[in-house]
VOPAGU-2260 file (C-alpha; in pm, 1 decimal, decimal comma):
REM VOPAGU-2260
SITE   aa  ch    i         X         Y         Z
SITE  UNK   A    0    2750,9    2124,4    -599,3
SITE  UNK   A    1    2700,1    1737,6    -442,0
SITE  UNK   A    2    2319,0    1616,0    -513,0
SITE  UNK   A    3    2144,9    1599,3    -148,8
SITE  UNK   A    4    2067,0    1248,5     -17,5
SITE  UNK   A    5    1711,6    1209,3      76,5
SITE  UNK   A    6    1531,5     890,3     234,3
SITE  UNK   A    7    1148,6     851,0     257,1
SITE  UNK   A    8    1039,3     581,0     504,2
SITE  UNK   A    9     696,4     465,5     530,6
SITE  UNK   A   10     654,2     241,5     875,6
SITE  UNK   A   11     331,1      86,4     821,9
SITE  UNK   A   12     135,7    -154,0    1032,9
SITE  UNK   A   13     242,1    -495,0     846,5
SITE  UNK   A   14     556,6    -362,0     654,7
SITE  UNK   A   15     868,5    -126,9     675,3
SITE  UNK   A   16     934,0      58,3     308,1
SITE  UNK   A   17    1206,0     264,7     225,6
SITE  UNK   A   18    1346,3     511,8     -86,9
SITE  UNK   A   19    1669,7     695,8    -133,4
SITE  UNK   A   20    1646,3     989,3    -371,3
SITE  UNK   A   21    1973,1    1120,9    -458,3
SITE  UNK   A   22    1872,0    1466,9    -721,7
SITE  UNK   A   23    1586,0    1331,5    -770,7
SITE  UNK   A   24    1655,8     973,4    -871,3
SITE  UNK   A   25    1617,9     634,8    -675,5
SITE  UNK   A   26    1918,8     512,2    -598,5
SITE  UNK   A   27    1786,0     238,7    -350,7
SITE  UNK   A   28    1455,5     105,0    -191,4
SITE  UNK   A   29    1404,6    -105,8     160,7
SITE  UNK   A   30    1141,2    -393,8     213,5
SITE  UNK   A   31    1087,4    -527,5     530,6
SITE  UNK   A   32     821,2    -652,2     772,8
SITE  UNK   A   33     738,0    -416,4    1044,1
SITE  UNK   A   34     733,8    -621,1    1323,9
SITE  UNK   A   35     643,8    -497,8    1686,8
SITE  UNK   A   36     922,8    -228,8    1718,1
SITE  UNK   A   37     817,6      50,0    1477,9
SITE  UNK   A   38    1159,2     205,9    1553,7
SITE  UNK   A   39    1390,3     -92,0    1498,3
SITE  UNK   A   40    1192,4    -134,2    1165,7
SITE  UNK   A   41    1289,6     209,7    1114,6
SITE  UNK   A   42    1635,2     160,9    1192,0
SITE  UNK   A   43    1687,0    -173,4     956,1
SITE  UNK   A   44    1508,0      19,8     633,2
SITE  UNK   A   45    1777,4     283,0     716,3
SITE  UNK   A   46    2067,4      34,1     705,0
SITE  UNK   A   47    1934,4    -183,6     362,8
SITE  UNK   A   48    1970,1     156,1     146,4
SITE  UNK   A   49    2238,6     297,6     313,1
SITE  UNK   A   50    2417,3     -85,3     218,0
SITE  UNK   A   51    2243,5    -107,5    -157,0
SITE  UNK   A   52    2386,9     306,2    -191,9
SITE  UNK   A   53    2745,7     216,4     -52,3
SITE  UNK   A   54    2710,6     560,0     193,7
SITE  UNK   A   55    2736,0     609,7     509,8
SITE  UNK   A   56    2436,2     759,2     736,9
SITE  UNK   A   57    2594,3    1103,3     775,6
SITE  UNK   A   58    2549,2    1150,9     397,8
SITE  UNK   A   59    2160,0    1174,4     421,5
SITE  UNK   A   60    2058,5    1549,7     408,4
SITE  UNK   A   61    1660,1    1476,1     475,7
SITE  UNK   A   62    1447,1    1189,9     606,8
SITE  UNK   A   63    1107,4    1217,4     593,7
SITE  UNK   A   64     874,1     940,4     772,0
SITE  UNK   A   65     510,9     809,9     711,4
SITE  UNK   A   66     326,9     519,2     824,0
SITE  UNK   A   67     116,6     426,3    1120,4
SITE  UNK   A   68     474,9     396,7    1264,6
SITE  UNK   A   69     583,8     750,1    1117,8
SITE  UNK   A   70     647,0     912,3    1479,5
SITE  UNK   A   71     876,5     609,0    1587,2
SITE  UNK   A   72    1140,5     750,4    1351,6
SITE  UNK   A   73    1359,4     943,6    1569,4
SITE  UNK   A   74    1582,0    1037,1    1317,9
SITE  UNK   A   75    1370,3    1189,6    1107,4
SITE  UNK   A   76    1305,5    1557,3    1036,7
SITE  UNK   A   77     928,5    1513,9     945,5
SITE  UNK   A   78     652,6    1259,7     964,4
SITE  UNK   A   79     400,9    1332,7     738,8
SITE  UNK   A   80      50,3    1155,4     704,5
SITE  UNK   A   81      -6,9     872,6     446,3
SITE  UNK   A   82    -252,4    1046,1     241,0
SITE  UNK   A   83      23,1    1347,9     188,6
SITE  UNK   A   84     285,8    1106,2      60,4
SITE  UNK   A   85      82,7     846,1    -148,8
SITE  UNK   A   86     -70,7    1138,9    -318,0
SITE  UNK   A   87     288,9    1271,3    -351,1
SITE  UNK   A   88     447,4     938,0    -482,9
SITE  UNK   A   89     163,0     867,6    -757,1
SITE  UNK   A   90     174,5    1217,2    -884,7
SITE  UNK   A   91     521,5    1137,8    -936,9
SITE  UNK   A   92     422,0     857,8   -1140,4
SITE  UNK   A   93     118,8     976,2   -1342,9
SITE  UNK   A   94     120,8    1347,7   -1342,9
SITE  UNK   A   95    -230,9    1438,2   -1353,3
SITE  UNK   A   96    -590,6    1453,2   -1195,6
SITE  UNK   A   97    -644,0    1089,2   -1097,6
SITE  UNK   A   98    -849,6     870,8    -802,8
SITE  UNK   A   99    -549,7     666,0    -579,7
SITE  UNK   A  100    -668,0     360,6    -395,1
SITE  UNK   A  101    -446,2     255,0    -134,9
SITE  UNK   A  102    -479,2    -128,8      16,6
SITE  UNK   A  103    -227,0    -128,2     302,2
SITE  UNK   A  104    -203,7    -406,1     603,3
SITE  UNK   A  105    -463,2    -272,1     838,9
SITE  UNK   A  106    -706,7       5,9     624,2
SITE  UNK   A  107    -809,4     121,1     284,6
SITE  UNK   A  108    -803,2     464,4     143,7
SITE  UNK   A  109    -918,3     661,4    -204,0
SITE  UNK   A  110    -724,2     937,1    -218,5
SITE  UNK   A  111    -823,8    1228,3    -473,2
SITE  UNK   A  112    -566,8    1422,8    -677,7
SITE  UNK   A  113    -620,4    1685,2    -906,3
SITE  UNK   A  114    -453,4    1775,7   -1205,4
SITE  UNK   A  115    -157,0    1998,8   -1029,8
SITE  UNK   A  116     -74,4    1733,2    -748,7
SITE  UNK   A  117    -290,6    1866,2    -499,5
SITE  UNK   A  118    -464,5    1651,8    -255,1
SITE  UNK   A  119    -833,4    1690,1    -292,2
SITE  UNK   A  120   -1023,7    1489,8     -15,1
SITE  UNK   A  121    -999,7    1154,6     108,9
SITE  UNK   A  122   -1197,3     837,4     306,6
SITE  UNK   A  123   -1057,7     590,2     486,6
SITE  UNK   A  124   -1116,5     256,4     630,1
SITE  UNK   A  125   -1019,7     230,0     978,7
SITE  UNK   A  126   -1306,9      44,9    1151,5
SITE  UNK   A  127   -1267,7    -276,8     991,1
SITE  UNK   A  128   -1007,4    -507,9     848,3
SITE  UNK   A  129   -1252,3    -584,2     554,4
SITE  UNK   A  130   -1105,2    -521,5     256,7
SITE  UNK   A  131    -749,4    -480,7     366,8
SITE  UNK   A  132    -442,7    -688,4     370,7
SITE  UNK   A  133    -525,2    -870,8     729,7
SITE  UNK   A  134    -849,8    -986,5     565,0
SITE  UNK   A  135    -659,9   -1201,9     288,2
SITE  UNK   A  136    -411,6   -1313,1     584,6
SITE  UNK   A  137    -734,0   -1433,9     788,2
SITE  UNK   A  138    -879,1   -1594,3     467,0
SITE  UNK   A  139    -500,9   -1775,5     371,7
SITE  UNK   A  140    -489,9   -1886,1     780,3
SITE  UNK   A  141    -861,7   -2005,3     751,9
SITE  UNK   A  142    -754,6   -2205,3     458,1
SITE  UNK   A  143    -431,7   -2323,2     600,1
SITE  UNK   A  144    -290,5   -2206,1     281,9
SITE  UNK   A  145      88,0   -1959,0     266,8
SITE  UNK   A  146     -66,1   -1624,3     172,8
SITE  UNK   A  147     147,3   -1581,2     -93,6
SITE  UNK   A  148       8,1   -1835,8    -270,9
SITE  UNK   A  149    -361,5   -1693,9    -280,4
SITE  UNK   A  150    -312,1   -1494,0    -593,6
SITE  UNK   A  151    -136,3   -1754,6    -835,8
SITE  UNK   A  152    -433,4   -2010,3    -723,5
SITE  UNK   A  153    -734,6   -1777,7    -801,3
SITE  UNK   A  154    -634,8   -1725,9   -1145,6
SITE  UNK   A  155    -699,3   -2071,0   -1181,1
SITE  UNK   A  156   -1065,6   -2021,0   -1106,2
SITE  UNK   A  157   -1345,9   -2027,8   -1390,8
SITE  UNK   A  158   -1696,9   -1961,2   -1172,2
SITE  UNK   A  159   -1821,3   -1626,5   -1024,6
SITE  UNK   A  160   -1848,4   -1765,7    -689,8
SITE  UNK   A  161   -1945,7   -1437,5    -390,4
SITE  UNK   A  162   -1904,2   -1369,6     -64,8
SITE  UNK   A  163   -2189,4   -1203,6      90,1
SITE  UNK   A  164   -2006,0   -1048,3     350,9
SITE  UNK   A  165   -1709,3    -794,6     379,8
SITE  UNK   A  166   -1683,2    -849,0     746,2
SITE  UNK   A  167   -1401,4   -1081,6     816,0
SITE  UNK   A  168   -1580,3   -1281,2    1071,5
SITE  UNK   A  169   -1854,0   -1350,5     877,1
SITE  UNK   A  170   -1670,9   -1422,8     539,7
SITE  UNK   A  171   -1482,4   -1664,2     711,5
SITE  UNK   A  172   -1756,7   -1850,7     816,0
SITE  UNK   A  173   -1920,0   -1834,6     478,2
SITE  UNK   A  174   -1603,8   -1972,9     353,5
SITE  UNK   A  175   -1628,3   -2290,1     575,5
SITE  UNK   A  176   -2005,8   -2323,6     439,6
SITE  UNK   A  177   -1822,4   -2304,9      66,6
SITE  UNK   A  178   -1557,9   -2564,7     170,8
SITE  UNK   A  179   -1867,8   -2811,9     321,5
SITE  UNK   A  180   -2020,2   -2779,7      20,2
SITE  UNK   A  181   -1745,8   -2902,5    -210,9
SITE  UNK   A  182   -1674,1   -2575,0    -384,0
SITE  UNK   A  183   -1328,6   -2555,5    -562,0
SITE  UNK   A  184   -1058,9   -2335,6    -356,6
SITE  UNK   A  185    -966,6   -2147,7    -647,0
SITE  UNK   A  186   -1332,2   -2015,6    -673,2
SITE  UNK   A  187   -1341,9   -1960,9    -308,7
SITE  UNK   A  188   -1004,5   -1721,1    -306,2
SITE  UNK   A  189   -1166,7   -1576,6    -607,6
SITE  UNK   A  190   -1466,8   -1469,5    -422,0
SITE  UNK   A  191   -1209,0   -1334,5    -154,4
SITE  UNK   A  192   -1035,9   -1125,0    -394,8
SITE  UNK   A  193   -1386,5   -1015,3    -522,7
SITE  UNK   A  194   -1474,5    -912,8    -170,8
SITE  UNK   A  195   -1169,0    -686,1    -189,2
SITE  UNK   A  196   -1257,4    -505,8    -461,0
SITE  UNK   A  197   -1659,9    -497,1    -367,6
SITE  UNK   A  198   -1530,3    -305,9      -2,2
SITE  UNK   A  199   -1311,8     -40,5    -260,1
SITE  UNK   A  200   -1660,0      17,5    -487,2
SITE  UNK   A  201   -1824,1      77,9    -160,2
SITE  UNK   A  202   -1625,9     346,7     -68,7
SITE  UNK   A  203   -1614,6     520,9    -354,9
SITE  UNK   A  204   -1752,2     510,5    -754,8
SITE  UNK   A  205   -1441,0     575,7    -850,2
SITE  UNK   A  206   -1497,2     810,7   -1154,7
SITE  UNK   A  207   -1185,2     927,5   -1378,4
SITE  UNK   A  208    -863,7     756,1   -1390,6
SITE  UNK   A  209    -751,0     488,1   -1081,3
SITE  UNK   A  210    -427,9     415,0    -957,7
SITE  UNK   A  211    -389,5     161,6    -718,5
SITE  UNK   A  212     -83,3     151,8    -453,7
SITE  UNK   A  213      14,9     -95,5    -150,8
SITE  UNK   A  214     148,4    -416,4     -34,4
SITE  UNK   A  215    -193,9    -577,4    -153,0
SITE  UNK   A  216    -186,7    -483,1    -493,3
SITE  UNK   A  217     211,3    -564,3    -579,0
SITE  UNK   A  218     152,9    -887,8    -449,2
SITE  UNK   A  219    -185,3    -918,0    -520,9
SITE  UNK   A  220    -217,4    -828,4    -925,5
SITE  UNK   A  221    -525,4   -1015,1    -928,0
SITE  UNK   A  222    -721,6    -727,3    -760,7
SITE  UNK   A  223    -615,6    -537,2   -1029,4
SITE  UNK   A  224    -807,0    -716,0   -1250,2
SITE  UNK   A  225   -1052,5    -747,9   -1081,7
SITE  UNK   A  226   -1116,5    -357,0   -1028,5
SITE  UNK   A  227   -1071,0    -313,2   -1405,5
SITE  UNK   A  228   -1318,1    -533,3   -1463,6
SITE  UNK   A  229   -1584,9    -362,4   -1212,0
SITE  UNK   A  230   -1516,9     -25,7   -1371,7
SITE  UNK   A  231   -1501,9    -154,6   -1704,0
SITE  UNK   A  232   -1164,5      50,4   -1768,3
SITE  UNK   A  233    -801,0      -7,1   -1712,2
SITE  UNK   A  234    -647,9      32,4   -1338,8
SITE  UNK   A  235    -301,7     232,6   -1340,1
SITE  UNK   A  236     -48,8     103,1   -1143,0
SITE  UNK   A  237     273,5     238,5   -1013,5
SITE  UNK   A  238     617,5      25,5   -1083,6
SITE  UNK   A  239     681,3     -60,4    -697,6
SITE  UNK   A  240     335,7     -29,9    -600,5
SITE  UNK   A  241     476,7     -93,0    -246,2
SITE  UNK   A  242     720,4     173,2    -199,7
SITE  UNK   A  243     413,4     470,5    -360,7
SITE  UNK   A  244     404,6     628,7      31,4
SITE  UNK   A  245     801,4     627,3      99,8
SITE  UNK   A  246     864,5     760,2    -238,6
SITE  UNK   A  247     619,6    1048,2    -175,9
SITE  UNK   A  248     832,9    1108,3     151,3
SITE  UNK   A  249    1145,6    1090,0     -25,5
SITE  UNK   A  250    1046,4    1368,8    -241,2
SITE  UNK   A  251     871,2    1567,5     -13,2
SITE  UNK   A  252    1196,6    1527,9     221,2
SITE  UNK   A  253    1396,8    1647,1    -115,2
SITE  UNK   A  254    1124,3    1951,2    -213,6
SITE  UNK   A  255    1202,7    2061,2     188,2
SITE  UNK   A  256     821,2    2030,9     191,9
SITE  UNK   A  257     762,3    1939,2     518,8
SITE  UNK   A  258     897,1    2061,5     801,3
SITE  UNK   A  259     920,5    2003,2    1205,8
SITE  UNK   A  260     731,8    1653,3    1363,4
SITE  UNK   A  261     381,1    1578,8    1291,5
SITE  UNK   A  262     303,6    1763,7     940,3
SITE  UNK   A  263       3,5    1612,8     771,1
């Protein structure tokens, strides 16, 4: 009997992600930026795996979708809720009890799993970009800097420079008073990173073993470190940090573990 085909897509705010499971192995994975047409996003993460797998749409048994964009994707069976998936993809991972943090584009989350897999409880973020990936984007535009250069330039800082605030607004005027002052703008990303990780400790103590997931983290490492050193214990992190929610739909879509539009 043929292995099923099984794509997980996970439509968020800032980026499209995408994994194809064939019997239970990856076989391909999408990156993309969302954009302003959740289903078009959709659409493109379809065609990169369906090009990096050499088959042809009709050979996908089950699509599962997540993301703030989840219910875009027409051609899915299921969209389930982020928490359900990231929980999902990081069991797959680390198999056992553990505390997920999730930095995506627009909102944080802590995520517990116990030791079977199950989804325990959960907060989110949703109020404010503080913390999230649009707050380092605001901080990299404030400095007229490419954001992908924030992380390489803060591991060149030596001081313990803080921001006082988390709210973006206000950090980004305390970074102008930094800059006027003649601070060094590897301490100042520094203290934007720290800011980061002071929002995730405010959310949560985050006792037992952490595993972080998102955007932020695979191209932010630095806020790895930074969280380790906070807890004063190693930070777990998945191989494609980014793809943790589309994997988790990928397997769920491969388990048959979600069903009809709108499952959480």
């Amino acid at each position: 009997m043929a292995k099923r085909w099984c794509l997980g897509l996970d439509i968020g705010a800032s980026a499209a992600k995408g994994v194809l499971l064939q019997g239970g192995a990856v076989r391909a994975r999408a990156l993309l930026r969302s954009g302003a047409d959740f289903a078009a996003a959709a659409r493109a993460c379809l065609e990169q795996v369906l090009g990096a797998a050499g088959i042809e749409a009709g050979a996908i048994d089950r699509t599962v979708a997540t993301g703030y964009g989840r219910r875009s994707v027409d051609f899915a069976a299921a969209s389930v809720t982020e928490i359900t998936c990231h929980a999902r993809g990081c069991y797959a991972s680390f198999p056992q009890a553990m505390v997920i943090v999730d930095i995506g584009g627009q909102d944080n989350k802590v995520i517990r799993v116990d030791a079977g897999g199950a989804r325990r409880n959960f907060k989110m973020n949703r109020k404010c970009a503080a913390g999230t990936g649009a707050f380092l984007e605001e901080i990299a535009d404030r400095l007229e800097m490419p954001l992908q250069e924030l992380n390489g330039l803060a591991g060149q800082a030596t001081g313990d420079v803080e921001l006082g605030s988390f709210c973006t607004v206000f950090a980004k005027t305390e970074l102008l008073k930094l800059i006027a002052q003649g601070t060094p703008l590897p301490e100042i990303v520094k203290a934007a990173y720290r800011s980061v990780v002071k929002r995730i400790l405010e959310m949560d103590p985050l006792e037992g073993t952490v595993v972080m997931t998102g955007g932020v983290v695979a191209h932010n490492p630095i806020v790895v470190e930074l969280l380790s050193e906070a807890l004063g214990r190693g930070v777990r992190v998945p191989e494609f940090p980014q793809h943790t929610g589309a994997l988790g739909a990928a397997l769920l879509a491969e388990e048959g573990g979600a069903s009809g539009r709108g499952t959480g």
